[in-house]
C-alpha positions in Angstrom: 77.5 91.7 139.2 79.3 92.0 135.7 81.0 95.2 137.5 82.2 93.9 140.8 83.6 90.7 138.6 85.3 93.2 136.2 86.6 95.2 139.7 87.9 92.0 141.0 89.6 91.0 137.9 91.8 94.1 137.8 92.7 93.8 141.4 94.2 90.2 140.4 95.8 91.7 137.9 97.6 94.2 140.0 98.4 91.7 142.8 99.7 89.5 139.7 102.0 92.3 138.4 103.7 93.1 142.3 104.3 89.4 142.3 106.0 89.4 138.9 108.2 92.8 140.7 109.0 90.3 143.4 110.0 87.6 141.4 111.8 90.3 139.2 114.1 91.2 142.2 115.4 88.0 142.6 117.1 88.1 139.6 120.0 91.3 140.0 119.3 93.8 137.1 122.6 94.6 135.1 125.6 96.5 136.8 124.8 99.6 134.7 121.1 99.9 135.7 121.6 102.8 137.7 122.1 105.3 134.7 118.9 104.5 133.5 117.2 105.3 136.9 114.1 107.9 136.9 114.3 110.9 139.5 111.4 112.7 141.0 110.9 116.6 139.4 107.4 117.5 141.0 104.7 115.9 143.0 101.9 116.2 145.3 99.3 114.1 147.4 100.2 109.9 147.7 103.1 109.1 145.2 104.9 105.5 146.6 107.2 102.9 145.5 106.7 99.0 146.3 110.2 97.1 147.9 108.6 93.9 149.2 105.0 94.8 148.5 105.3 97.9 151.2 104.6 101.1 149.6 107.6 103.7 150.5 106.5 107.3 150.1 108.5 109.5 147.4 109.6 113.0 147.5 111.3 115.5 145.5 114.8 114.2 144.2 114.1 111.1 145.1 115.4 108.6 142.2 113.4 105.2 141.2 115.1 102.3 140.4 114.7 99.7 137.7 112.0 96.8 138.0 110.5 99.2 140.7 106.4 99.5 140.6 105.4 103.2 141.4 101.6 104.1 142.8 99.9 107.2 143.0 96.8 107.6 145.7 93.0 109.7 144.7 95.2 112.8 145.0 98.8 111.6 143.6 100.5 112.9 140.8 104.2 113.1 140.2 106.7 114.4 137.1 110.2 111.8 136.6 113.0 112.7 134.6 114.5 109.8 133.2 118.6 110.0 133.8 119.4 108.2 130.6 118.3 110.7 128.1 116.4 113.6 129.4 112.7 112.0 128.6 110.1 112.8 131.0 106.7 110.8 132.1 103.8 112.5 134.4 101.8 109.7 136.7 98.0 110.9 137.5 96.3 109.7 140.5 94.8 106.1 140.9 98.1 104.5 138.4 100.1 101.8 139.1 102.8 101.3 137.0 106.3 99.6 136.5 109.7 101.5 135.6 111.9 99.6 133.2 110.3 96.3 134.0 112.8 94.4 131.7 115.8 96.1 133.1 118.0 93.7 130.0 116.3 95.9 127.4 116.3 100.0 128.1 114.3 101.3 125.3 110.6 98.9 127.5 110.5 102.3 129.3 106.9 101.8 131.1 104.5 98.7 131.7 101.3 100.7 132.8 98.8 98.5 135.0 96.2 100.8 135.4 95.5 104.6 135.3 97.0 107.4 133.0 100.1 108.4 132.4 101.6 111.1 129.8 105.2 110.8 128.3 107.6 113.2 126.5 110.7 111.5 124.4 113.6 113.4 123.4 115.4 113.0 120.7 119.5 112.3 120.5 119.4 115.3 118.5 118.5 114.2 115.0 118.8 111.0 115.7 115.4 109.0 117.2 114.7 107.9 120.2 113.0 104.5 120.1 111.1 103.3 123.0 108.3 101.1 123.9 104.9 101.7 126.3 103.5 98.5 127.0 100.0 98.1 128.3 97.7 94.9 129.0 96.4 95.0 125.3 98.6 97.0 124.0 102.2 98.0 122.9 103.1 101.3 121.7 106.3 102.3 119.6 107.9 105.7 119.7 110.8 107.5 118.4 110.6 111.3 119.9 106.9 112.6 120.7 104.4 113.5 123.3 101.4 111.6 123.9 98.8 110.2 126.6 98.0 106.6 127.8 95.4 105.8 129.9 94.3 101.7 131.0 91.0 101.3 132.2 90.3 99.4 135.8 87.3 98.0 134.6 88.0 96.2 131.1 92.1 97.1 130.7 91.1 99.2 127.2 94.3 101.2 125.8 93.4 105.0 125.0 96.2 106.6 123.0 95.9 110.3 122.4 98.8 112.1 120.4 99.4 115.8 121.0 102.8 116.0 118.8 104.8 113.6 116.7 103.4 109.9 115.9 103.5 106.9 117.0 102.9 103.0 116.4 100.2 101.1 118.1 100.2 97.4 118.3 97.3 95.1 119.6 99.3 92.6 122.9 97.0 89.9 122.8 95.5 90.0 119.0 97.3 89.3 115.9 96.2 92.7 114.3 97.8 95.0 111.7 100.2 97.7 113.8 98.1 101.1 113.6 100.6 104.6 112.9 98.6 107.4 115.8 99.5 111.4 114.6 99.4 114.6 115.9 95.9 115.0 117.6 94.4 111.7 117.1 93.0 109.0 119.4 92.9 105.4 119.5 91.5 102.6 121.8 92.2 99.5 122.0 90.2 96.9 123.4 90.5 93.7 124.7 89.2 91.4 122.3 88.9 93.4 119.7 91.6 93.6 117.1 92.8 96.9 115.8 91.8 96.6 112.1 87.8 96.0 113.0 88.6 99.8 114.1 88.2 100.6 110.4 91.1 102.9 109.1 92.1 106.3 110.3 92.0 109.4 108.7 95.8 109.7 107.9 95.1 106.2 106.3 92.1 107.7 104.0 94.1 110.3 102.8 97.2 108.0 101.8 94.7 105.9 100.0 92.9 109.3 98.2 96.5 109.8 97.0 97.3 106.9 95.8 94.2 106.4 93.7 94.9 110.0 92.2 98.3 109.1 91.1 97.5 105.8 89.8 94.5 107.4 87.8 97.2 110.1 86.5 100.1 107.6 85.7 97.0 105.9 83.9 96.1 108.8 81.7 99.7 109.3 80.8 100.4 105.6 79.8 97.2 105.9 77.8 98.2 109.2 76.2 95.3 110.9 77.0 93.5 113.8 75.5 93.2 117.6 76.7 91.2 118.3 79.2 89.2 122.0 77.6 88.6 121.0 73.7 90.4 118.7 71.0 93.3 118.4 70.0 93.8 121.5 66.7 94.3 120.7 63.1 93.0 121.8 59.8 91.7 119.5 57.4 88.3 119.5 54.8 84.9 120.0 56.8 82.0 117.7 56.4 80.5 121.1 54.5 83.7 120.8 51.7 83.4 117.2 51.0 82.3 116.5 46.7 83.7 120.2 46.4 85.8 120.8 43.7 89.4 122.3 43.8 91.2 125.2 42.2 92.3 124.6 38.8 89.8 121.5 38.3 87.2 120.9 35.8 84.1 119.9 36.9 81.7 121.1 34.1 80.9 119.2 31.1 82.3 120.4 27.8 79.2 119.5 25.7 77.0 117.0 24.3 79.5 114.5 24.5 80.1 114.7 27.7 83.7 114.5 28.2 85.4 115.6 31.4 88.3 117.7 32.0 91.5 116.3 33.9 91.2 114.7 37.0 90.4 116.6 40.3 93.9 117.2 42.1 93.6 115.4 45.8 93.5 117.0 48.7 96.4 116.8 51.1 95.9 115.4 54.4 95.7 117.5 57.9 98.7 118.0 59.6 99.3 115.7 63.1 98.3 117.1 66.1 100.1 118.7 68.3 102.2 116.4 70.6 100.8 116.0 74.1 97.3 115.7 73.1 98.0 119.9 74.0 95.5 122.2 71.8 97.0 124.6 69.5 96.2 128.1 69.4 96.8 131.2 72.0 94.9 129.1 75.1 97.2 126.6 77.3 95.0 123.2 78.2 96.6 120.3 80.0 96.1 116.3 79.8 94.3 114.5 82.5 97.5 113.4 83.8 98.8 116.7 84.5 95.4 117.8 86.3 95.2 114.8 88.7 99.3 115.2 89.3 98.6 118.6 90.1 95.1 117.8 92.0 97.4 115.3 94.3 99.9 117.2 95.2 97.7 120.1 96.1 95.7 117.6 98.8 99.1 116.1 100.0 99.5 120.0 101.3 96.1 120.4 102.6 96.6 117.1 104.7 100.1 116.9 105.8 101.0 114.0 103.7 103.2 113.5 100.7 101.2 111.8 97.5 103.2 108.2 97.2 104.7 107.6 93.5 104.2 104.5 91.3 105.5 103.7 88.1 103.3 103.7 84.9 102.6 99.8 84.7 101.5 100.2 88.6 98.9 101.7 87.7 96.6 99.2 86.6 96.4 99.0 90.4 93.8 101.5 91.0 92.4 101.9 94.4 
């Protein structure tokens, strides 16, 4: 029961979202709409475009306009180029989806109903790209990547898988905190379920890992901490030397009387330590804040990601 209800509620939706492209056609998309058209690369099986809620079969070259909803059969599947910039977006069978559903603003590039689709942004050269995927729960932000979203028919749950670049995910209906997806990661978003009850992601860990390591480092430094191997060096008397006389004292009694000689001479106190907290002597040791410095950057490498920096008095801040 729960199944056919869900079934049925997904076929609403997609009757609901060709009514919006009809209502969307009444209203004359701008007079430079056609430069941001899509045309057709590759495709095989059912690939169709609604005008007037009758699906018109695509072929090769064929170019899709603005505001137009474009559905794939079981066996359809289909490669478009979009004219605009060179970015390209594959549709897999059983999709419906709309191109450039708000024709005023060119960088909502895709409002995906149902199915999969997988999109490849170019960049202006160095300069980003920014556009936006928009699902029933979510919205995704990119700038120049290649990535894979799929909607569900059943409960309209976002999957976003990254294969190169990153990428912003945003919950649609939830007030939630925006999620950053990288490089061969996955995220799903569900209906009524807000992206921070996810828990964090590993790119997340790892910034917080590096954080606490430099925090603990600018820590040791503000404190002036100690060496790490041994103490800091210095001469001085040992406990063994203490009541000890000195050269050139008198210590002995010069008979019955017992008179003294002159006073002992004092002894001079041990030189400062080395600055640095740094032992003296042949072997190098470092402070605590050099080690975790060093310890950070080495797992910024391993990880991909650059340790953050903080001044000394944020780092009563630990993690």
């Amino acid at each position: 029961m729960l199944v056919r209800r869900r079934a049925l509620t997904a076929k609403l939706s997609l009757l609901m979202a060709a009514a919006s492209v009809v209502c969307l056609a009444q209203f004359p998309p701008p007079s430079d709409s056609g430069q941001y058209a899509a045309k057709v690369l590759t495709m095989t099986g059912q690939v169709s475009v609604l005008k007037d809620l009758i699906p018109i079969a695509l072929m090769e070259g064929n170019v899709v306009q603005v505001q137009q909803m474009i559905v794939t059969g079981p066996d359809g599947h289909a490669t478009f180029q979009v004219l605009s910039d060179g970015s390209t977006f594959e549709v897999f069978p059983n999709s419906h989806l709309i191109f450039r559903k708000n024709a005023w603003n060119v960088k909502d590039l895709i409002d995906l109903l149902v199915g999969r689709i997988r999109v490849h942004i170019e960049h202006f050269g160095t300069v980003p790209n920014p556009n936006r995927i928009l699902t029933p729960t979510a919205v995704i932000s990119v700038r120049g990547t290649t990535f894979d979203v799929t909607v569900g028919e059943d409960d309209e749950t976002t999957t976003v898988e990254v294969e190169e670049g990153l990428v912003q995910v945003e919950h649609a209906l939830l007030p939630s905190v925006p999620k950053m997806v990288s490089a061969g990661q996955t995220l799903k978003v569900y209906k009524s379920e807000p992206l921070v009850a996810r828990g964090l992601d590993r790119g997340t860990v790892a910034h917080y890992m590096l954080k606490a390591l430099s925090d603990a480092a600018n820590l040791a430094s503000m404190r002036g901490g100690r060496g790490v191997l041994g103490t800091p060096g210095g001469t001085g008397v040992s406990a063994g030397d203490h009541g000890k006389g000195t050269p050139g004292s008198n210590t002995g009694n010069t008979g019955n009387g017992g008179s003294t000689g002159s006073p002992p001479v004092p002894t001079p106190p041990p030189p400062p330590p080395p600055p640095g907290g740094i032992v003296s002597g042949p072997a190098k040791h470092h402070t605590v804040g050099q080690v975790l410095r060093s310890t950070a950057k080495f797992l910024g490498r391993m990880v991909g990601i650059t340790p953050p920096t903080f001044g000394p008095m944020q780092a009563h801040g630990l993690f």
